[in-house]
C-alpha positions in Angstrom: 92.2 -37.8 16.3 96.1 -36.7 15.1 97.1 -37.3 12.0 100.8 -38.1 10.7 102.1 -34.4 10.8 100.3 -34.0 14.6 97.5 -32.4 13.6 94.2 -33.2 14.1 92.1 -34.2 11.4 88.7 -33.6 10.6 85.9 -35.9 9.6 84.2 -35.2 6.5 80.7 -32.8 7.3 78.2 -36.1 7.3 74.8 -36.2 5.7 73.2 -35.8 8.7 75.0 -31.9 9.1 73.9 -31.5 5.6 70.3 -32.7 5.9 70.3 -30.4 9.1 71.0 -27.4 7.1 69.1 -28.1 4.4 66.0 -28.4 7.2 67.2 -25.2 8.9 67.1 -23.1 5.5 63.9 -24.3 4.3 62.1 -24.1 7.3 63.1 -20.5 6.9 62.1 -20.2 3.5 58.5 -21.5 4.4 58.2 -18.8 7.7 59.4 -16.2 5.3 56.7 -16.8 2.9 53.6 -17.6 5.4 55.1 -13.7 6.8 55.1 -12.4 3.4 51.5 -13.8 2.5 50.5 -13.1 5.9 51.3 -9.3 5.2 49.5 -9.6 1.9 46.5 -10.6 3.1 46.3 -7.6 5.9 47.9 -5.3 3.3 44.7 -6.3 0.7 42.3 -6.6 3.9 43.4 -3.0 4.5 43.3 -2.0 0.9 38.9 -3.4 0.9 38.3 -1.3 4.0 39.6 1.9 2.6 38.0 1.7 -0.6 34.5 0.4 1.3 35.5 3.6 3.0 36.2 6.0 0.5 33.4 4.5 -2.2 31.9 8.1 -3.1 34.6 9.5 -3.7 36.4 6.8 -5.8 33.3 6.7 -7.8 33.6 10.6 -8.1 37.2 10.1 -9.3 38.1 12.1 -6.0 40.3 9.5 -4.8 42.4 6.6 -6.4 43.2 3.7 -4.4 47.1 1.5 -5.5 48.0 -1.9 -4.2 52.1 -1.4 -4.1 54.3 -4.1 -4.0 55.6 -3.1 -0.4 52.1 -1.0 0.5 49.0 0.7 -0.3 48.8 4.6 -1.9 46.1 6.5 -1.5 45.6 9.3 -3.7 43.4 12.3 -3.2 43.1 15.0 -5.7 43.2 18.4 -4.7 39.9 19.3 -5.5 38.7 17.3 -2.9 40.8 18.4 0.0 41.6 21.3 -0.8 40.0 25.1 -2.3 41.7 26.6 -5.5 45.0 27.9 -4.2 44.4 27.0 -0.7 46.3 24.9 1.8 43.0 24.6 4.7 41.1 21.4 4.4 37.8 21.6 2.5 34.8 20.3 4.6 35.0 17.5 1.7 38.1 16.9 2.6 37.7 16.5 6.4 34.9 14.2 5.6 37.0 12.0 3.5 40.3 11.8 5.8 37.7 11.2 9.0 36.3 8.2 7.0 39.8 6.8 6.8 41.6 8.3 10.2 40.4 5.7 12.3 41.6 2.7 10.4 45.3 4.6 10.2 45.2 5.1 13.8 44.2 1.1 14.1 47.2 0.2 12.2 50.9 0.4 12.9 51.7 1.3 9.0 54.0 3.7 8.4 52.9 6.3 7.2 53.7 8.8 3.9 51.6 11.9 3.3 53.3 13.4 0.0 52.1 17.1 -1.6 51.9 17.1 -4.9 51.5 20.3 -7.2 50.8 21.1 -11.1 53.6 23.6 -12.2 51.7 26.8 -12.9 53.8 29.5 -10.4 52.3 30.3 -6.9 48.8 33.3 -7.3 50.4 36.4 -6.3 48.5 36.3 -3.0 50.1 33.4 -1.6 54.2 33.9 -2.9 55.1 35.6 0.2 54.0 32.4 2.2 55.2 29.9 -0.6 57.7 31.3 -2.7 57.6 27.5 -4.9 55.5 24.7 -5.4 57.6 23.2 -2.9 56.5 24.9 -0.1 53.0 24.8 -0.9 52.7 21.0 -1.7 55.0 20.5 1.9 52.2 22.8 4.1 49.4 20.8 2.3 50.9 17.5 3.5 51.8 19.0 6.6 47.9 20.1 7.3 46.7 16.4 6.3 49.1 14.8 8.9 48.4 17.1 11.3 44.3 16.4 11.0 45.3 12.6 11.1 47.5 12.9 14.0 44.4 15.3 15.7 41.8 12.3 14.6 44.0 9.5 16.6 46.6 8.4 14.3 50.4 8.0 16.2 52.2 11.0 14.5 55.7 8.9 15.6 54.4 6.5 12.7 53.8 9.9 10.2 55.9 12.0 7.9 54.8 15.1 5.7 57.3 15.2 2.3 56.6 17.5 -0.5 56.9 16.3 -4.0 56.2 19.5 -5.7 55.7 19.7 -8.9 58.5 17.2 -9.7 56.7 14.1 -10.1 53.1 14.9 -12.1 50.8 12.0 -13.3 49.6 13.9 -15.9 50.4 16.5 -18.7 50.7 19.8 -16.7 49.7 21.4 -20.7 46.2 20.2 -19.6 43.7 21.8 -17.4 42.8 17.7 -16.5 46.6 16.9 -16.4 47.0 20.0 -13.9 43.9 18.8 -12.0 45.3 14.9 -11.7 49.1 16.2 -10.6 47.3 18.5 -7.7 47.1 15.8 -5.3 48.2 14.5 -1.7 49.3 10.8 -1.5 49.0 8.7 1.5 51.3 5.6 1.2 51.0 3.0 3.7 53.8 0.4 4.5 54.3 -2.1 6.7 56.7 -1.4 9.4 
């Protein structure tokens, strides 16, 4: 239709356009959330299997297990994967990733291995091969990934990142403290 100046005019946007919309964005809103809760529920399914998993060494205080907001962490001090000052995996420490590998590799999680170190300087005997805690708490991630990868888990869906001594869970003025920031962290996240 033309209007008095010759153009055309417009009709009002009706109630059914409106309804439509209004249709449209909460049918959104209620796929969003069965995703979202859908996650969840695999996320916390995930969560019970690793723990079933890891059950002797939880109750050893070997490993802590963290429901995230957008994942799970799993946290393994270094006294169970590793020997003082070493970066090879302990035969504890094979055990305990082998318990978890094939669950990873199940999964299509992304997938975080972090180092983590206390802050006393590098042994003498190892500062040629890692001048800094950084280099030490990178190999150690580094070794865990590649065991995972060697125990079926897609290394495309893996990353090794070293945290050094930069973000401790404990007082590093503590022999426990110390012993709680030597650690590798596994975060898992949905893709």
């Amino acid at each position: 239709m033309i209007g008095r100046e010759g153009r055309p005019v417009t009709s009002p946007p009706s109630h059914r356009t409106s309804a439509s919309l209004a249709c449209i964005i909460a049918t959104a809103l209620v796929l969003g959330a069965c995703v979202m809760k859908s996650t969840y529920n695999k996320m916390l399914a995930q969560q019970q299997s690793i723990e079933a998993a890891l059950r002797s060494e939880m109750a050893a205080d070997q490993v802590q297990i963290e429901q995230l907001k957008d994942g799970i962490r799993v946290n393994m001090s270094g006294a169970l994967l590793y020997r003082e000052g070493a970066v090879e995996l302990s035969p504890a420490g094979i055990a305990a990733l082998n318990k978890v590998a094939p669950q990873f590799a199940a999964e299509t999680y992304e997938i975080d291995v972090v180092g983590n170190t206390d802050n006393l300087p590098i042994a003498r005997a190892f500062e040629a091969r890692f001048p800094t805690n950084w280099e030490l708490a990178g190999e150690r991630a580094a070794i865990v990934v590649r065991h995972l990868q060697s125990r079926g888990v897609d290394p495309t869906r893996m990353r090794a990142i070293s945290a050094g001594e930069y973000h401790p869970r404990g007082s590093n003025d503590t022999p426990e403290g110390r012993a709680r920031n030597r650690r590798t962290g596994i975060l898992l996240r949905p893709r």
